[in-house]
N, C-alpha and C positions, 0 to 999 in steps of 0.2 A: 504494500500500500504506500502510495506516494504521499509524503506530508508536504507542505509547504511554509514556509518562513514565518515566525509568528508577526515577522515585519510587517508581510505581504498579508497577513489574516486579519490582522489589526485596520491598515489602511483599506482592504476591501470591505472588508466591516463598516468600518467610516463612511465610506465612498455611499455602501449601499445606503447606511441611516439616512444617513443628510440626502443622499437622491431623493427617499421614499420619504422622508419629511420634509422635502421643498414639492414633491409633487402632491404633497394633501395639503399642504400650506397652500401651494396652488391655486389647486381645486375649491378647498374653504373660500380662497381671498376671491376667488373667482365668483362666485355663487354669493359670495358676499357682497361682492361691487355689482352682479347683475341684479340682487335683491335690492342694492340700494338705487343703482340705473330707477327699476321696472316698479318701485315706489314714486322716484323723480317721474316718472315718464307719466304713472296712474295720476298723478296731484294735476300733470299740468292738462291732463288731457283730461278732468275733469272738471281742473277750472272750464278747459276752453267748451266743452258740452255744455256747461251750465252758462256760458256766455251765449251761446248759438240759442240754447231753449230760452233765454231771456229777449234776444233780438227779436227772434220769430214768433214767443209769447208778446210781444210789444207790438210786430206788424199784425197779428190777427188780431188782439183788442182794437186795436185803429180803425182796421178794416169793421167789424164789429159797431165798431162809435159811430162809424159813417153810415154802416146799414140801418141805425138808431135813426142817426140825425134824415136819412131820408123817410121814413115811414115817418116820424115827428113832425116832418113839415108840412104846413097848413096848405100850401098849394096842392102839394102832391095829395093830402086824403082828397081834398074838393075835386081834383079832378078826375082820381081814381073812381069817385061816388058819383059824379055825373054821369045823364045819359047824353052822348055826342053825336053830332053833325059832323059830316066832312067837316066841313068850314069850321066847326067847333074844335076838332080832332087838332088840327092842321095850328090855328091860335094854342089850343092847348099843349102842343108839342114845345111850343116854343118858348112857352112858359116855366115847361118841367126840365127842356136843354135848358135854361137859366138859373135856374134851383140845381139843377146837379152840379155846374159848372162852380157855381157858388158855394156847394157844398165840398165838392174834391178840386177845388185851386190848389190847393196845397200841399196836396197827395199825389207824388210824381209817380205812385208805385202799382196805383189802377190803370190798367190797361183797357175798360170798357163797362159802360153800368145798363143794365138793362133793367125796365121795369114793365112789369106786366099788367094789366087788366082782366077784369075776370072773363070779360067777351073776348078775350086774343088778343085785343089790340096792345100795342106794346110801343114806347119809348126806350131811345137808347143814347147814352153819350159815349161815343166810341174814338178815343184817344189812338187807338191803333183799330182800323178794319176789321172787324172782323165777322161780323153777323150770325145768325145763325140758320140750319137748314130744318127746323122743325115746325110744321106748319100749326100745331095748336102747343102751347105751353103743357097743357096736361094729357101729353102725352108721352111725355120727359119719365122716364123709367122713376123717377126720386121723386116724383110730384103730390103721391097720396100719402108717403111720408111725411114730405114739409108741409104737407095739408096738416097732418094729424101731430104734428110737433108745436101747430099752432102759433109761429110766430120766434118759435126755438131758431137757433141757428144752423145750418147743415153746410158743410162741405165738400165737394166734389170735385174732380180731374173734368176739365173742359165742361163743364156744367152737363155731368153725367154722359157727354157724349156728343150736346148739340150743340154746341160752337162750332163755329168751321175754322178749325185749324189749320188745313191746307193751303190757306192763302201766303201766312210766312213760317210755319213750321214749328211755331211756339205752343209750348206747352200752356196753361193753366189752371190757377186752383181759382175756384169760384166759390164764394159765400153765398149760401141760398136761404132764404127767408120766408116766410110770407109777411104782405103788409097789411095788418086789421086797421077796423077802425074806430078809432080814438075814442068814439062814445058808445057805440054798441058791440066793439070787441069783433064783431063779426070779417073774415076774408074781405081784403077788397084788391087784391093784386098779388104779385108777388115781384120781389127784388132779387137781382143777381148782381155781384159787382166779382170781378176777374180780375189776378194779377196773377202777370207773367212769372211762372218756375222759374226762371233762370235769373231773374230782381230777385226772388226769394234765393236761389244759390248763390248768388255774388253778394250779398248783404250779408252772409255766412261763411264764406270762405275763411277758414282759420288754419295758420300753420305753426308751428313749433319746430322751433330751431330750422326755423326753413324747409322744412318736411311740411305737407299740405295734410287736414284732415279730409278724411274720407269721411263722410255724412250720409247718414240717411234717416228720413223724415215718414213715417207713417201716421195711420188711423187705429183706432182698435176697432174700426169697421171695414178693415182692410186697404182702404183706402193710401196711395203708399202717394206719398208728394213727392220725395225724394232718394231715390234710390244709389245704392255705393257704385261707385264708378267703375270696382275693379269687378271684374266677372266671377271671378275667386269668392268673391266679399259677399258678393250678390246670388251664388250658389249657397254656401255658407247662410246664408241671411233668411233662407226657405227652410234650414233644418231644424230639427226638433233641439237639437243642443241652443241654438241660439233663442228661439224661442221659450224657452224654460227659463233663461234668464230676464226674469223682469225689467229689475234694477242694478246697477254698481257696476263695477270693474271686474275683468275676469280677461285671462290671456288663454290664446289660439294659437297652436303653429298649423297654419293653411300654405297646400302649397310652399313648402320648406321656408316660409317666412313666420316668424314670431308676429303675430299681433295684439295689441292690448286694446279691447273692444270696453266702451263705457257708455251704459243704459240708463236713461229716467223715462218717466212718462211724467204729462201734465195738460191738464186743461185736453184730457181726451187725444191728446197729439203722445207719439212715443218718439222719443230720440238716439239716436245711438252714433257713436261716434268709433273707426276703427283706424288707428296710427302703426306703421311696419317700425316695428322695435329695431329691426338689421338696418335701418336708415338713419336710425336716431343716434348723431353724436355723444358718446360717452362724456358726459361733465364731468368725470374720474380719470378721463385721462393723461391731462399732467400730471396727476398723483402717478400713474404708472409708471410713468417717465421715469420722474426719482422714486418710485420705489424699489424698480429693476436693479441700477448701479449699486443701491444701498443692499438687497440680496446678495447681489455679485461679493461687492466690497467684506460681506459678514462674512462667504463661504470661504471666499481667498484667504482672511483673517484668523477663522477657526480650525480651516485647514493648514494656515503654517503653524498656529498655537499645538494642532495634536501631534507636527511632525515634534514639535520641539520636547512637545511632554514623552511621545514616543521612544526619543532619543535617550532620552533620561533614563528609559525602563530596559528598550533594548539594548544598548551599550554596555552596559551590565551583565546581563544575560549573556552578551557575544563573547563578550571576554571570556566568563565562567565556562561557554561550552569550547572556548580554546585551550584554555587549564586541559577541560575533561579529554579532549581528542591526546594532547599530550600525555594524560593518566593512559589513556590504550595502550600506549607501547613505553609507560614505564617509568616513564616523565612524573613524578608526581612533586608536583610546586602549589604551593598555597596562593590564594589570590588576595589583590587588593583592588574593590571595584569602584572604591569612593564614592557610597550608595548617598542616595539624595531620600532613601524614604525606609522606615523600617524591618519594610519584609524584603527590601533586599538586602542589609544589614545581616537579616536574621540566616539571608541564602549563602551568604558570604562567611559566615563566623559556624555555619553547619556545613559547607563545604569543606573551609580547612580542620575542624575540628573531625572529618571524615577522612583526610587525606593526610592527618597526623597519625588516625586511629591505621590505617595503610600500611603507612610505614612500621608504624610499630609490630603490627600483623605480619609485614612481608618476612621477616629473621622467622618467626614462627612455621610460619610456610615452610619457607624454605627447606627449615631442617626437617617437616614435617612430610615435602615433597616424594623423594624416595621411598617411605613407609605408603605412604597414597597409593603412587603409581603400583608398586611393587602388590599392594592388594586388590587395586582397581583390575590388574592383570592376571590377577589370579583367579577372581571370578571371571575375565574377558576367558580363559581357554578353557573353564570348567563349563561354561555353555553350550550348550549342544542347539543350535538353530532348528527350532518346533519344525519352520515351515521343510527343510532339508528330510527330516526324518517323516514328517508326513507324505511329502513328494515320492518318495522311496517306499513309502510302503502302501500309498495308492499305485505305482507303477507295479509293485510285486502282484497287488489286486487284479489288475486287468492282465498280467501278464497269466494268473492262474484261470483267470475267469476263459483266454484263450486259449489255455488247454499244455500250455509251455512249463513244463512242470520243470525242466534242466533250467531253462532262464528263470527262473522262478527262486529254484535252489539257490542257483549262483548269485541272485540279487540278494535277496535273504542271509547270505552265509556270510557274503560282501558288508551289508549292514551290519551283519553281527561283530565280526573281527575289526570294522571299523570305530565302532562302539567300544570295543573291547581292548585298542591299542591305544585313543582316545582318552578311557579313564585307567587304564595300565594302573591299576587298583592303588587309585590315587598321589602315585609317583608323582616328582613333578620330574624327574631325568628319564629319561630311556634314550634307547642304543640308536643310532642313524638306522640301521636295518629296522626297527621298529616304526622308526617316526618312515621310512618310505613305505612300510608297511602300511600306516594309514593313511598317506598320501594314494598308495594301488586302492587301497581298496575305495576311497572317495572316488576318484576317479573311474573304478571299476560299476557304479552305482550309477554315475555320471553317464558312462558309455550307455549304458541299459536305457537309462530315462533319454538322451539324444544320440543312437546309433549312426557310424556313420557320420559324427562331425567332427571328433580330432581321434590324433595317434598319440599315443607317449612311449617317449623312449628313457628308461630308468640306466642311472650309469654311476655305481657305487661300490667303490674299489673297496678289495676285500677287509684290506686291514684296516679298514673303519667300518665296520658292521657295526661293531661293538664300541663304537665312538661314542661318549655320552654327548648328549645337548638336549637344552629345555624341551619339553613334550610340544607338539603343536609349532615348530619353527619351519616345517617346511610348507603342511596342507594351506595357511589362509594364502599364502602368496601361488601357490597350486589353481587354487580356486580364483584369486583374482585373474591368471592366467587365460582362466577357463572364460570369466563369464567378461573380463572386458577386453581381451583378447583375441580371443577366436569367435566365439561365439556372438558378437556384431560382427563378425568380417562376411558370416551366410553362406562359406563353404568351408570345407574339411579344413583343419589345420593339425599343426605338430607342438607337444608340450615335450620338453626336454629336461626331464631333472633331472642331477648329478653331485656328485661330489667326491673331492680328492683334493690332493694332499699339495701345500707347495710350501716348503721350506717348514717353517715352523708356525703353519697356518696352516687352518683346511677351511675351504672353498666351498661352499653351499653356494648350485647355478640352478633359478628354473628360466628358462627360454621359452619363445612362443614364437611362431610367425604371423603372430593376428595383425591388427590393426595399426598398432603401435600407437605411441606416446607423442602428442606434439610438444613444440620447445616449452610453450607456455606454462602445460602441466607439469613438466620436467621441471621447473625451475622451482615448484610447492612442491616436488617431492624431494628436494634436498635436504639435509637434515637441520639446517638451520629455521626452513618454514614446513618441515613434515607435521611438529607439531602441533604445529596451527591448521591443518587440513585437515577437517571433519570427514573429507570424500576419502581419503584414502587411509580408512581404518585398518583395512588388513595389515599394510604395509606397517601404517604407525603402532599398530598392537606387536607386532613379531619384533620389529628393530626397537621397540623398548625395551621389551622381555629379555632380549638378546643383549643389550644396553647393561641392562639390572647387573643381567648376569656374567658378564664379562668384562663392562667394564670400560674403558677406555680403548682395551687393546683390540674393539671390536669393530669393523668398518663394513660399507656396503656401499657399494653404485650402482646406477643405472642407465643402461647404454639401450637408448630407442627414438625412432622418427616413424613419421606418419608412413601406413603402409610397409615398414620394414621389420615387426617384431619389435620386443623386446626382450633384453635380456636383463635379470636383476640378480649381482652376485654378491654376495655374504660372505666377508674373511673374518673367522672367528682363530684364537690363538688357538696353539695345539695345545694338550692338558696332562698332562701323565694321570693314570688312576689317583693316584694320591691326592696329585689338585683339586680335582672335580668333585670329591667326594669333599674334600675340608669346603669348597668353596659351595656345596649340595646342604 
């Protein structure tokens, strides 16, 4: 498992918090300045809805006053309640264009007054052409209403329909009445006065921050004066969602635009007003401006702050694990970290107080060493390897199960004498002739379980049968032969053991033409770093045991390259009986 630096764990730590608490910082200030925007935005666009319903509640009272002041006037009842002559008709027209004239001088916002009779006949003062195409009044689809409302007020789009509008394309809301009269209450006409829709939309234009409102003006008789200009608005505006809201403020995203939509109703008229929020200049942002640098400014500042405080903690640390790599190979020096806090005081003063307790340990060791090894090895050759002795007597199994009673013996018999020379009833000497005796017959055990993959050739001069040396000095290094020598190379190979005599030494050789050794491993199998290589047990258990027991005057090398074999020889001193036994 790969670790990484607690430098590098600390600053990506860092890195992460402060990302992941500037991006909710973020998000918060965010959500924060759009709550506080889409407040700004609700205030003004409710001022400006309650200025529009004030305008247009002030032009319809007007219109209103004026439909008063016509029905009030004494010309008009006289002439309404007359019965007329052409000639009469024709005089009285001109009397009632005088009265109007006089009544809306001052009213630039009527576009045409029409009054009626209850016989048809009808007066008009028409500031803009317009006339109308309906040949009796009551037949005006609204006329048994304004009958039956008595004198109430009512409103309609082009006076229900019978204006002629086609002359210049202008829309109109007209105020409809009927005119009683004065002393007996009873119908004696009816009044219409028209002003142009688009006098009412430009008396109400309002914008914010340079952004236009969108308006729209209905009835709750459905009657719609003024509808939103944007098609979006105006789909939106037929839904059941927008209708549910009576009154107040309430936001829409239509068509991936934010809108903040604000409703009143009054005087039977409802208003609504719908502003694009994605249009609307942020008042917050020069605060952005500088709040950005002042971000930047803190992260840059708390980021040099935690190298600095970092420094403090890892510096410490780096030293102490430079001491410790030194402790590996021997080195052992006390530190001085010149701690700035007290747990690393505490790491520093239990370091050296570990690496005096070391030293003082190491003399104990030391003499301690040889007694270790010298038992650690004696239970290493009293092992007998489970899996070795199970492998062997599962091969004997199938070897009976097919019927091979002679290989059967011979593997059986194999185990037995190799068991039997093995624990050489708990010797720890025996003869060379004994010790190749367990070497045949491992080997012989070996052949049965992989027929067919090496040869050995045994070559042990006579006057050392009877040689003594430690039990188990020649089989592990046999066996490493076998399993890292030949048996990765995937065909037949040759194990050569031997021994003989040269001068006042004898020569323990096992050879192989396997695989061989590259330079690399060659240089951990020297005896200087043997005992440091965990991989090559076999080797390092025999050449200690050998070590123990003879001493200095014992040596061994190893001569091999990739593809050539190996050969590994053992000069042990020669011994006369007498030695071996005092030194046994």
């Amino acid at each position: 498992m790969k670790f990484t630096k607690i430098r590098t764990q600390m600053m990506s730590y860092y890195i992460l918090l402060l990302t992941i608490s500037l991006l909710i910082s973020g998000v918060l200030y965010q959500k924060f300045n759009r709550s506080l925007v889409d407040d700004k935005i609700a205030e003004v666009s409710e001022q400006s809805l309650y200025a529009i319903q004030s305008n247009l509640n002030s032009l319809f009272e007007s219109i209103s006053k004026y439909s008063q002041r016509v029905i009030a006037s004494s010309d008009i009842q006289e002439i309404l309640k007359s019965d007329l002559s052409n000639d009469e008709y024709v005089y009285s027209n001109n009397r009632i264009q005088k009265v109007l004239n006089e009544i809306f001088l001052a009213e630039s916002n009527v576009a045409s007054v029409y009054l009626f009779r209850n016989d048809d006949l009808y007066y008009s003062l028409e500031l803009q052409q317009l006339g109308i195409h309906a040949a009796s009044i009551k037949t005006a689809s609204w006329y048994q209403d304004a009958v039956q409302k008595n004198g109430g007020r009512m409103w309609k789009i082009n006076a229900g329909g019978i204006l002629n509008t086609q002359v210049n394309g202008e829309q109109y809301l007209t105020l409809i009445r009927t005119v009683n009269d004065l002393n007996t209450a009873k119908q004696i006409g009816v009044v219409m006065i028209n002003v142009p829709i688009s006098k009412i939309k430009s008396l109400n234009e309002h914008s914010i921050d340079g952004k236009k409102t969108d308006l729209m003006v209905d009835r709750d008789d459905d009657t719609l004066l003024i509808p939103f200009e944007t098609p979006e608005l105006q789909q939106f505006a037929e839904s059941v969602e927008f209708q549910s809201h009576t009154s107040g403020t309430f936001i829409k995203t239509i068509a991936g635009k934010r809108y903040i939509f604000d409703k009143m109703e009054a005087g039977g008229w409802r208003y609504a007003t719908a502003l694009s929020m994605s249009e609307w200049t942020n008042p917050y942002k020069a605060f952005n401006r500088v709040l950005i640098p002042i971000v930047a400014f803190n992260f840059v500042f708390i980021f040099i702050g935690f190298i600095w405080i970092t420094r403090s903690i890892i510096y410490p640390i780096l030293s102490l694990l430079r001491s410790m790599k030194k402790a590996e190979i021997g080195d052992y020096q006390q530190v001085l970290l010149q701690p700035k806090s007290s747990e690393i005081r505490q790491l520093q003063d239990r370091y050296n107080r570990m690496i005096a307790t070391i030293e003082q340990s190491l003399e104990r060791v030391k003499e301690e060493q040889t007694l270790r090894r010298k038992l650690e090895l004696d239970i290493l050759h009293q092992q007998i390897k489970p899996h070795f002795l199970y492998n062997a007597l599962e091969s004997a199994g199938y070897l009976a199960l097919a019927g091979e009673r002679e290989e059967t013996y011979r593997l059986i018999t194999a185990l037995a004498q190799y068991y039997r020379f093995s624990l050489s009833k708990g010797n720890e000497i025996i003869s060379l002739k004994e010790e190749f005796e367990i070497a045949k017959n491992y080997l012989t055990i070996q052949h049965m379980r992989y027929p067919g993959m090496f040869n050995v050739n045994y070559e042990l001069n006579d006057a050392l049968e009877t040689y003594p040396v430690p039990k188990l000095s020649i089989q592990p290094l046999v066996e490493n032969a076998l399993y890292h020598g030949i048996r990765p190379m995937g065909q037949p190979g040759t194990i050569t053991i031997s021994a003989f005599s040269s001068g006042k030494s004898v020569i323990l050789s096992i050879e192989d033409d396997g695989i061989g050794i590259s330079e690399e491993k060659l240089e951990f199998m020297e005896e200087e770093q043997l005992f440091h290589n965990a991989a090559s047990f076999g080797l390092r258990g025999t050449i200690t045991r050998l070590k123990l027991f003879y001493g200095d005057g014992m040596s061994y090398s190893i001569c091999s390259s990739p593809g050539n074999g190996t050969l590994i020889k053992i000069e042990i001193p020669y011994m006369e009986d007498f030695e071996w036994k005092k030194e046994g």
